[in-house]
C-alpha positions as CSV (number, residue, x, y, z in Angstrom):
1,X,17.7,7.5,-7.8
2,X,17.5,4.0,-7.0
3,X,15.1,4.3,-3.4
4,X,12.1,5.9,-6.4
5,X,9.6,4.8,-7.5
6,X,9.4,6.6,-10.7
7,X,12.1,6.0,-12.8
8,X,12.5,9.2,-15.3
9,X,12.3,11.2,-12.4
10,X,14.8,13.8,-11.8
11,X,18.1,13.4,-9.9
12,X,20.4,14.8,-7.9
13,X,24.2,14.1,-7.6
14,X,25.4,13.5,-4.3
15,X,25.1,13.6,-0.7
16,X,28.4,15.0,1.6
17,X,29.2,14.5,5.4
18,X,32.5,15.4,7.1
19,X,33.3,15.7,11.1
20,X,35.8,16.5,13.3
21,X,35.9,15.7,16.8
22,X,39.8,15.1,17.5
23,X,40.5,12.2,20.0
24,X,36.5,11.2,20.3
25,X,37.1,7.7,18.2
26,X,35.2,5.5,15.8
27,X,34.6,8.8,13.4
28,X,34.4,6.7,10.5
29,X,31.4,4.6,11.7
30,X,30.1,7.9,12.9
31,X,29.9,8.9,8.9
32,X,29.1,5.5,7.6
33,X,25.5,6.4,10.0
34,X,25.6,9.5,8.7
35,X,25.7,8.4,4.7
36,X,22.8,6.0,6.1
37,X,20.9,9.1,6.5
38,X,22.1,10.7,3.3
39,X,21.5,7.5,1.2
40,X,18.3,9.5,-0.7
41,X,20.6,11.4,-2.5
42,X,23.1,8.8,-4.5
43,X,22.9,5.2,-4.4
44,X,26.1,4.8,-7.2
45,X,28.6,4.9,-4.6
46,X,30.0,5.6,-1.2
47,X,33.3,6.4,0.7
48,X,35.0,7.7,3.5
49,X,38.1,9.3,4.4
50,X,39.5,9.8,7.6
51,X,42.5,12.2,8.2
52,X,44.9,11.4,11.4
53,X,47.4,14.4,12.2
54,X,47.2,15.0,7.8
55,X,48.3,11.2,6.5
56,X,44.5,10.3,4.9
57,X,43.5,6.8,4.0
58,X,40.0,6.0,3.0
59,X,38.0,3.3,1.6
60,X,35.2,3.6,-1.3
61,X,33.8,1.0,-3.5
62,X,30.1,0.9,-6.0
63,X,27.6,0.3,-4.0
64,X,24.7,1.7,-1.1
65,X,26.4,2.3,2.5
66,X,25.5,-0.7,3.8
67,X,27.1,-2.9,0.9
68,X,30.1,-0.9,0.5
69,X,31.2,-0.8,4.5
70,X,31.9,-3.9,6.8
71,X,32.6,-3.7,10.2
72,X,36.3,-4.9,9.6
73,X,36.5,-2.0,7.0
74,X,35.1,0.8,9.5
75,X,37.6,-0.6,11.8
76,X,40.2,0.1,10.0
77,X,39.9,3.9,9.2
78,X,40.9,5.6,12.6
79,X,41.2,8.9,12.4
80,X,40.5,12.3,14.2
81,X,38.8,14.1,11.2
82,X,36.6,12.0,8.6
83,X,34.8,12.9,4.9
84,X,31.9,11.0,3.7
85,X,30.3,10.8,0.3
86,X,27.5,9.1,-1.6
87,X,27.1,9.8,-5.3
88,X,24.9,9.4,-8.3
89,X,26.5,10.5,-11.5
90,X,25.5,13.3,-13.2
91,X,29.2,14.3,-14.5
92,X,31.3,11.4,-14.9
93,X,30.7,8.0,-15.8
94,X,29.6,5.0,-13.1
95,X,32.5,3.2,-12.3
96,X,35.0,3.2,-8.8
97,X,37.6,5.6,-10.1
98,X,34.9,8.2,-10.0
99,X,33.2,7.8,-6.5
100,X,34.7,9.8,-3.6
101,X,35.9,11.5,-1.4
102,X,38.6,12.6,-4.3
103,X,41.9,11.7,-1.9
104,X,44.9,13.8,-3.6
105,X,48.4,13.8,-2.4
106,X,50.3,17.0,-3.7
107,X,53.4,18.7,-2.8
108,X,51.5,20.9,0.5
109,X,50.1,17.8,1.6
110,X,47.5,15.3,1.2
111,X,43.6,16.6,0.8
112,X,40.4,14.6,0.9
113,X,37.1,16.5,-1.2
114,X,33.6,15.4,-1.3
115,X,31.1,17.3,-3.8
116,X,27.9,18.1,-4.0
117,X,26.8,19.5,-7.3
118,X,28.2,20.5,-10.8
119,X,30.7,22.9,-12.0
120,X,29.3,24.6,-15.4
121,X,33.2,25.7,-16.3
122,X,34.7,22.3,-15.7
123,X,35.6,21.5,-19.4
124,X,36.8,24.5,-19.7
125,X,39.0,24.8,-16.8
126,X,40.0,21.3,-17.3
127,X,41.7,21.5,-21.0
128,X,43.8,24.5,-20.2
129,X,45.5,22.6,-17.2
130,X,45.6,19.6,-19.7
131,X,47.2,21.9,-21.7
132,X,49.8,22.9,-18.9
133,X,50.6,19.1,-18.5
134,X,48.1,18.3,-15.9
135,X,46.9,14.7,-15.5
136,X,43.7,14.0,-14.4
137,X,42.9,10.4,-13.2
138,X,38.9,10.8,-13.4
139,X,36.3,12.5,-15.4
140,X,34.5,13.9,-12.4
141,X,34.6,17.7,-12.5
142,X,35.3,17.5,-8.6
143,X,38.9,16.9,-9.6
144,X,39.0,19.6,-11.6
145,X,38.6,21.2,-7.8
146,X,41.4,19.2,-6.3
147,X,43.9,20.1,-9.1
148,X,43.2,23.8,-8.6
149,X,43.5,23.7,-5.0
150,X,46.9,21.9,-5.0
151,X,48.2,24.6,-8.1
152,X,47.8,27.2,-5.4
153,X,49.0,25.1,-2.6
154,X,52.1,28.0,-2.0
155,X,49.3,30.4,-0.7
156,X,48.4,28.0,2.4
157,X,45.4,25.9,1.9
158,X,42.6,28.6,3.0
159,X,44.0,31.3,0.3
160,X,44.5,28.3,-2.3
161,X,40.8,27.6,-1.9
162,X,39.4,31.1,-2.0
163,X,41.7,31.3,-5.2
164,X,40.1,28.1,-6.4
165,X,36.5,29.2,-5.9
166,X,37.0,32.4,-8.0
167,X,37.4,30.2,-10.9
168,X,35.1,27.9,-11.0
169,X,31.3,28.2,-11.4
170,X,28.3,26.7,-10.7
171,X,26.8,24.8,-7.8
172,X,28.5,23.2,-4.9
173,X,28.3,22.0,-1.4
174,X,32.3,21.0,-0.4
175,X,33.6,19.4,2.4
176,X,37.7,19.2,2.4
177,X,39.8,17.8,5.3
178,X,43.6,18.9,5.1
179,X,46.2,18.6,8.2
180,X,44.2,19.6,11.5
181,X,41.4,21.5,9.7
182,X,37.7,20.5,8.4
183,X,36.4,23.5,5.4
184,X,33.0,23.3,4.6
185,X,32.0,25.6,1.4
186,X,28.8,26.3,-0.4
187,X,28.6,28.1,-4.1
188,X,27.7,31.9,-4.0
189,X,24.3,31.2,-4.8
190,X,23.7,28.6,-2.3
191,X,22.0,26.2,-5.0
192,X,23.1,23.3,-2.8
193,X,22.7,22.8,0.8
194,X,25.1,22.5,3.6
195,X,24.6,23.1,7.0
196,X,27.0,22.4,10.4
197,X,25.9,20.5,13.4
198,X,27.4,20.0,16.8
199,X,28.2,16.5,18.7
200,X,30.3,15.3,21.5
201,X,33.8,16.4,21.2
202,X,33.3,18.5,17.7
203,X,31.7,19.4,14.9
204,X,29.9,18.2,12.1
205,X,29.2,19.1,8.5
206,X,25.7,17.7,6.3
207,X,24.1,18.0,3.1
208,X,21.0,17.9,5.4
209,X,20.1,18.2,8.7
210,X,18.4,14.6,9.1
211,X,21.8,13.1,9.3
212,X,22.2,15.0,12.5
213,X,19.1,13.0,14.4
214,X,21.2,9.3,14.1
215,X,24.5,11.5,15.1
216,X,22.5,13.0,18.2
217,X,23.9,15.9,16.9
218,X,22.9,19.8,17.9
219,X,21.6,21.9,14.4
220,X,24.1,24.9,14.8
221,X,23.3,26.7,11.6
222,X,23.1,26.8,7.7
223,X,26.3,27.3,6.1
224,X,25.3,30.6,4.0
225,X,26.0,31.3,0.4
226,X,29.7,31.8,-0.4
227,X,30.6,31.0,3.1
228,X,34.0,28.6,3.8
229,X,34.1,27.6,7.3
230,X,37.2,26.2,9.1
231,X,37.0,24.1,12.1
232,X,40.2,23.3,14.0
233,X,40.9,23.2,17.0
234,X,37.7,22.8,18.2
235,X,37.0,26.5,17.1
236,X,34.7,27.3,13.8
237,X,36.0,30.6,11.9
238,X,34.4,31.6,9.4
239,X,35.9,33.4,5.9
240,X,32.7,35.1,3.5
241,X,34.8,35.0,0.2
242,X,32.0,35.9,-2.4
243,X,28.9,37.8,-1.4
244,X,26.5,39.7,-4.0
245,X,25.0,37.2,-6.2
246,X,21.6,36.2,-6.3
247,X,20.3,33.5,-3.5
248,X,19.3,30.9,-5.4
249,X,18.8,27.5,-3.2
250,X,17.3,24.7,-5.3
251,X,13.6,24.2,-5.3
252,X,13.3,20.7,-6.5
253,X,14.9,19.8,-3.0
254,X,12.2,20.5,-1.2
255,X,9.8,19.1,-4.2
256,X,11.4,15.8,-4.3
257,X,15.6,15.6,-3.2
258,X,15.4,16.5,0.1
259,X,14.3,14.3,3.2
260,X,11.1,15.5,4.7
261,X,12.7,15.6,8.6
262,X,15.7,18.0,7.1
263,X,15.3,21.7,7.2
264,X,17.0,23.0,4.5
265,X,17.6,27.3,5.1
266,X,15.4,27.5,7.8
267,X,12.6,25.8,5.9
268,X,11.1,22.6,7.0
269,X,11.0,20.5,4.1
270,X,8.1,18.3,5.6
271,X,5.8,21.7,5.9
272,X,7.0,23.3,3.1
273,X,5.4,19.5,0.8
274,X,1.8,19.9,2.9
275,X,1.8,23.8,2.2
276,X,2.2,22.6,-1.6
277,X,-0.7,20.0,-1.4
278,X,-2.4,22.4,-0.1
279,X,-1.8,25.2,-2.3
280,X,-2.4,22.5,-5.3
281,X,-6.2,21.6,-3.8
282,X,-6.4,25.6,-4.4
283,X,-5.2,25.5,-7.7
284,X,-6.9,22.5,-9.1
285,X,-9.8,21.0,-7.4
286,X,-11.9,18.4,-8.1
287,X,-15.1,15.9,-7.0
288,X,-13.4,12.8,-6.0
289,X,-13.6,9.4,-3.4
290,X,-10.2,9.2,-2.3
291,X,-6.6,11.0,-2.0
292,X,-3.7,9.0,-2.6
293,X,0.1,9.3,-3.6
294,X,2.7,8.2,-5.5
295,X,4.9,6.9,-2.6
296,X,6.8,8.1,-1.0
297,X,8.0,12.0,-2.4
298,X,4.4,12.6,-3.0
299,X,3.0,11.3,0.4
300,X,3.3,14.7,2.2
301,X,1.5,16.8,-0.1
302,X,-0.8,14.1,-0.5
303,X,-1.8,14.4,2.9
304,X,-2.2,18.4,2.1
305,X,-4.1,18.1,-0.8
306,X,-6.7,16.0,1.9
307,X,-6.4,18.4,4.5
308,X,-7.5,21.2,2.3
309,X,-9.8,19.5,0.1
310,X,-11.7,17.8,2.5
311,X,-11.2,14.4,0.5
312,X,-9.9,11.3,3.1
313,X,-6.6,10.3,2.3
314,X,-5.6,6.4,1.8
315,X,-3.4,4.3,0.1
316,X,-3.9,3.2,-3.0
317,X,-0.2,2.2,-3.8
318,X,1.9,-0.1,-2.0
319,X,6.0,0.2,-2.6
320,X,8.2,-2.5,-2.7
321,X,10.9,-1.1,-1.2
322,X,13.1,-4.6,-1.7
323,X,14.0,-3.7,-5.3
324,X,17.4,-3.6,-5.6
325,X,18.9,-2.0,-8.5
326,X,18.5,-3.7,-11.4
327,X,16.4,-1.3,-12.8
328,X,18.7,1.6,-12.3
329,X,18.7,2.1,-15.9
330,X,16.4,-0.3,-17.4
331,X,15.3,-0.2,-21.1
332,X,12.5,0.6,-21.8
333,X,10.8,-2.9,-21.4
334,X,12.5,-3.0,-18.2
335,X,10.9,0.8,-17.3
336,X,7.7,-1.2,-17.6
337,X,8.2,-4.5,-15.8
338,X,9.8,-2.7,-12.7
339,X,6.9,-0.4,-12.3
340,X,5.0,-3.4,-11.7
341,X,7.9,-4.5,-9.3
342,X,7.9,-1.5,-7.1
343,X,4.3,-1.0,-7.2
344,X,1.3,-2.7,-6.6
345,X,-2.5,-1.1,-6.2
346,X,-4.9,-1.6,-2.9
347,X,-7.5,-2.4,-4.8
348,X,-9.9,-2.6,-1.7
349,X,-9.1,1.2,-1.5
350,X,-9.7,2.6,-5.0
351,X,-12.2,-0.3,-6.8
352,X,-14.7,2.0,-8.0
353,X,-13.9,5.2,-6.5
354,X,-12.9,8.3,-8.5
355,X,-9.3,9.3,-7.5
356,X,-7.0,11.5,-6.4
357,X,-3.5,11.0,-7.6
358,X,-0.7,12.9,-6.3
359,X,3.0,13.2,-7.6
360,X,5.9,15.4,-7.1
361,X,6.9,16.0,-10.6
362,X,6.5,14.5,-14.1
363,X,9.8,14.3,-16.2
364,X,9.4,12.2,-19.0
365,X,5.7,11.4,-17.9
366,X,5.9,7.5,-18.9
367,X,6.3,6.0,-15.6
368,X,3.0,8.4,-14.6
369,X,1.2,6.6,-17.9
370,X,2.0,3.3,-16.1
371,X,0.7,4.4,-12.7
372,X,-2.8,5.6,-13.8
373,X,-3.2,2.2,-16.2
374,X,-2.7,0.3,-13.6
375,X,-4.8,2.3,-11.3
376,X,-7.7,2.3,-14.3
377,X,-7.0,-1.6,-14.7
378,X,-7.6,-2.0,-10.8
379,X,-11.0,-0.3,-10.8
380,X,-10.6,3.1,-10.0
381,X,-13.8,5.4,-12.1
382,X,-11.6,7.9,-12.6
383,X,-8.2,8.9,-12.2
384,X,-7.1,12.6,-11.6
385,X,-3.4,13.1,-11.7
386,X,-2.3,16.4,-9.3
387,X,1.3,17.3,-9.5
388,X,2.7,19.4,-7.0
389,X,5.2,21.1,-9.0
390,X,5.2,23.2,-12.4
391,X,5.3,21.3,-15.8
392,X,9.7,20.9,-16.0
393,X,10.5,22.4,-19.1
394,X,14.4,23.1,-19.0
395,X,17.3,21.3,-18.3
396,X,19.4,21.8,-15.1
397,X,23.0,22.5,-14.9
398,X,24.0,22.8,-11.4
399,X,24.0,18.8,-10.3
400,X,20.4,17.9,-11.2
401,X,20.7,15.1,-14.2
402,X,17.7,16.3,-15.8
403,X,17.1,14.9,-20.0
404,X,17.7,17.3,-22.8
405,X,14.7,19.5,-23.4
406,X,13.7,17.2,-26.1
407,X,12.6,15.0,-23.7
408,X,11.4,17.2,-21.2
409,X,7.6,16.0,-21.5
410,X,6.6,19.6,-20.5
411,X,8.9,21.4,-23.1
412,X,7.4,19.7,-25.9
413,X,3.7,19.1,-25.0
414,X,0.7,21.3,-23.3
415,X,-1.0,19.9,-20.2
416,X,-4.1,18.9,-22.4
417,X,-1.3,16.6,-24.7
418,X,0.4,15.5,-21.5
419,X,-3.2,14.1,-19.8
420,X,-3.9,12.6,-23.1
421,X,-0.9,10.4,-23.2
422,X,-1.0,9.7,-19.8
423,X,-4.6,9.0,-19.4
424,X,-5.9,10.8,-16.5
425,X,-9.2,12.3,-16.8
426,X,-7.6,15.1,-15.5
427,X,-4.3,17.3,-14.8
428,X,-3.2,20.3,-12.9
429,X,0.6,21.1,-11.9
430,X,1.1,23.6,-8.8
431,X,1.8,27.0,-9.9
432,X,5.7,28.5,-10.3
433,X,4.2,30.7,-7.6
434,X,2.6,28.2,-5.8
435,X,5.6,26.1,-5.3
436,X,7.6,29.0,-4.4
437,X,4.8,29.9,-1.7
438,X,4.4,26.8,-0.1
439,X,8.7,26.9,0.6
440,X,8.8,30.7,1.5
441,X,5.8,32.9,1.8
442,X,8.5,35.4,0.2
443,X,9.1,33.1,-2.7
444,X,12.5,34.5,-2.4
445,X,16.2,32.9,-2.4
446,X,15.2,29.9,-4.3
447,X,16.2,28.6,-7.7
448,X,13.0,27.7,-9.7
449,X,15.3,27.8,-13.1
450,X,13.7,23.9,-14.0
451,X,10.2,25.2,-14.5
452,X,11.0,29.1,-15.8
453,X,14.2,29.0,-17.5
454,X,15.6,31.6,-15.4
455,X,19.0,31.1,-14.2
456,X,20.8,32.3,-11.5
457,X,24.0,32.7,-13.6
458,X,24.6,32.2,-17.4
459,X,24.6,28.9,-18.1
460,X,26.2,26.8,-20.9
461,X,24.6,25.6,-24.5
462,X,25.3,22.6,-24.3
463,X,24.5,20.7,-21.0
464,X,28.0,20.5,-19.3
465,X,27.2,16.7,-18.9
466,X,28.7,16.7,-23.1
467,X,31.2,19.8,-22.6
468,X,32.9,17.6,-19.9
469,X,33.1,14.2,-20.5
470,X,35.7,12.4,-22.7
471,X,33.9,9.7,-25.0
């Protein structure tokens, strides 16, 4: 993601905001704030749709919120319901064509569809309505949605989407606008978030609830697991259409995805990184001078790892946070130089002190090698690297764009070979059971399948990233 600092760090696909709030006005630049506040979570593209009495128009473009959307553009999408997106890739190439909301006009209407997360069945599904003389204009597996939804368009809209969701699998948050309604969805295993807030006139639908602050918007409730809710006329109903399968929300947003002021199931995601630091002081302690972080996902635990350690926190690593996105994806001299770029060491707080370094996650563990040198080259006595989540050893099908396992540092290397390369003088990773702990005393309803290799679902062979695209 281009707002990290660490650049083989995981990502995540996409960030999704609809609301509708008939005759209230200026919905669109309601959604551009609220893609502001989702910008964490895909910095490829944005757009926005906005439906007026079912004609749709919309406007999206490459680019962060701020660079895609003028003022004269906002103004221009009037409408009474509105879907937003912002998108990193992890099925589909980067280029316009791809970035949504997916706007498709079919013979029950026009629908606009923004996506969060990643359809393990997409290849499949797509070929056989290739096969039936389907035409597909993208090589998202979101459209793969839309043409589903307008096959069954006879049914009415709410049966054509229920009929839709019992064919594809994997992980998704949806937002869909169609004639007077707004339909929220999440996957029956609730991998990705969604949750429904309420403003002035209407309703509003989030990947998070920290969009909901810049909305002054009222948290309503979580959309559950294999939930659709329809809001129209200012009325939500609510249709459960698959119930039974294993709760399974992702863990790695709380780690690292999520915003810290969102509260993602009835977890805050801002306790749940301080219980972690915490939990990791447990785990691994050690004599040291000084607690610092990898800024800014590993700041809250940071602060944990102080609190229960005893150890003062400071800062020993300034951000740049003026990059732009050059270094999106850099080779590997590049991967070096912009390290450099994003970071820079307080030297006054870690010359000659032994230290404290906390992350959220190693990937490939290169950019952590770069980190510690510099920290070494600095002054600091000794460097002790603290991760505060387990080693990631498997890839992730369900919207996360994690390497193959061949480069999945922790797949191929023990903790004693990881340290080694990095060059910290020492190296503990929070516990599977820690993590879990610090999120949910329970450990319960999440989706640790990165660290363990167990899946909520059968998953693919091949990452659905190859099955899917067309080279």
């Amino acid at each position: 993601m281009y707002n990290t600092t660490n650049l083989d760090k995981l990502k995540e696909e996409c960030g999704v905001i609809g609301i509708h709030a008939p005759g209230r006005g200026q919905l669109a630049r309601l959604a551009y704030f609220g893609l502001h506040a989702l910008q964490h979570r895909g910095q490829e593209s944005a757009g926005i749709a906005v439906n007026k009495e079912g004609s749709i128009t919309y406007y999206k473009e490459m680019g962060l919120v701020q660079e895609v959307f003028s003022d004269d553009v906002i103004s221009r999408l009037e409408g009474d319901i509105t879907v937003g997106h912002v998108r990193y890739s992890t099925t589909g190439e980067s280029y316009v064509i791809n970035a949504q909301p997916l706007v498709v006009r079919y013979k029950g209407g026009s629908i606009a569809l923004a996506h969060n997360g990643n359809l393990i069945n997409a290849g499949e599904i797509r070929d056989d309505l290739e096969d039936q003389g389907v035409i597909f204009q993208t090589s998202i597996d979101s459209e793969v949605i839309a043409n589903l939804i307008a096959r069954y368009n006879a049914f009415g809209i709410e049966k054509a989407i229920q009929k839709t969701m019992e064919q594809i699998r994997g992980s998704y948050a949806l937002v869909i606008t169609y004639g007077n309604k707004l339909i929220g969805l999440r996957d029956p295993n609730g991998l990705r978030p969604l949750c429904i807030g309420k403003i002035e006139g209407g309703y509003v639908l989030s990947s998070e609830s920290c969009a909901f602050n810049v909305l002054n918007a009222e948290f309503v409730r979580d959309v559950a697991a294999g939930e659709m809710v329809i809001i129209e006329d200012g009325q939500i109903r609510s249709i459960q259409y698959a119930g039974g399968e294993k709760k399974a929300l992702c863990s790695f947003e709380f780690v690292y995805f999520a915003r810290p002021d969102s509260v993602l199931d009835g977890q805050s995601v801002y306790i749940s990184r301080r219980n972690a630091g915490k939990m990791l002081a447990k785990e691994h302690p050690v004599d040291a001078d000084v607690v610092i972080a990898v800024p800014d996902s590993g700041t809250v635990a940071a602060i944990g790892y102080a609190e229960e350690s005893k150890i003062p926190f400071g800062e020993g690593l300034i951000k740049n946070r003026y990059v732009g996105r050059t270094f999106i994806q850099p080779d590997q001299k590049m991967r070096e130089l912009s390290v450099r770029l994003k970071l820079n060491v307080l030297k006054e707080n870690i010359q000659g002190k032994r230290v404290v370094l906390i992350d959220d996650s190693i990937v490939r563990g290169t950019t952590s090698g770069r980190i510690v040198e510099m920290l070494k080259n600095a002054g600091a006595t000794e460097v002790h690297l603290r991760v505060c989540s387990p080693p990631v050893k498997y890839s992730c099908y369900f919207g996360i764009d994690t390497p193959n396992r061949k480069n999945l540092v922790g797949a191929t290397h023990s903790i004693e070979e990881i340290r080694k390369m990095i060059g910290a003088d020492s190296l503990g990773y929070l516990s599977i059971d820690g993590l879990l702990k610090s999120i949910d005393e329970s450990g319960a309803g999440l989706c640790s399948a990165c660290f363990s290799g167990d899946y909520p679902m059968e998953v693919p062979k091949t990452s659905n990233k190859y099955l899917f695209e067309k080279k």
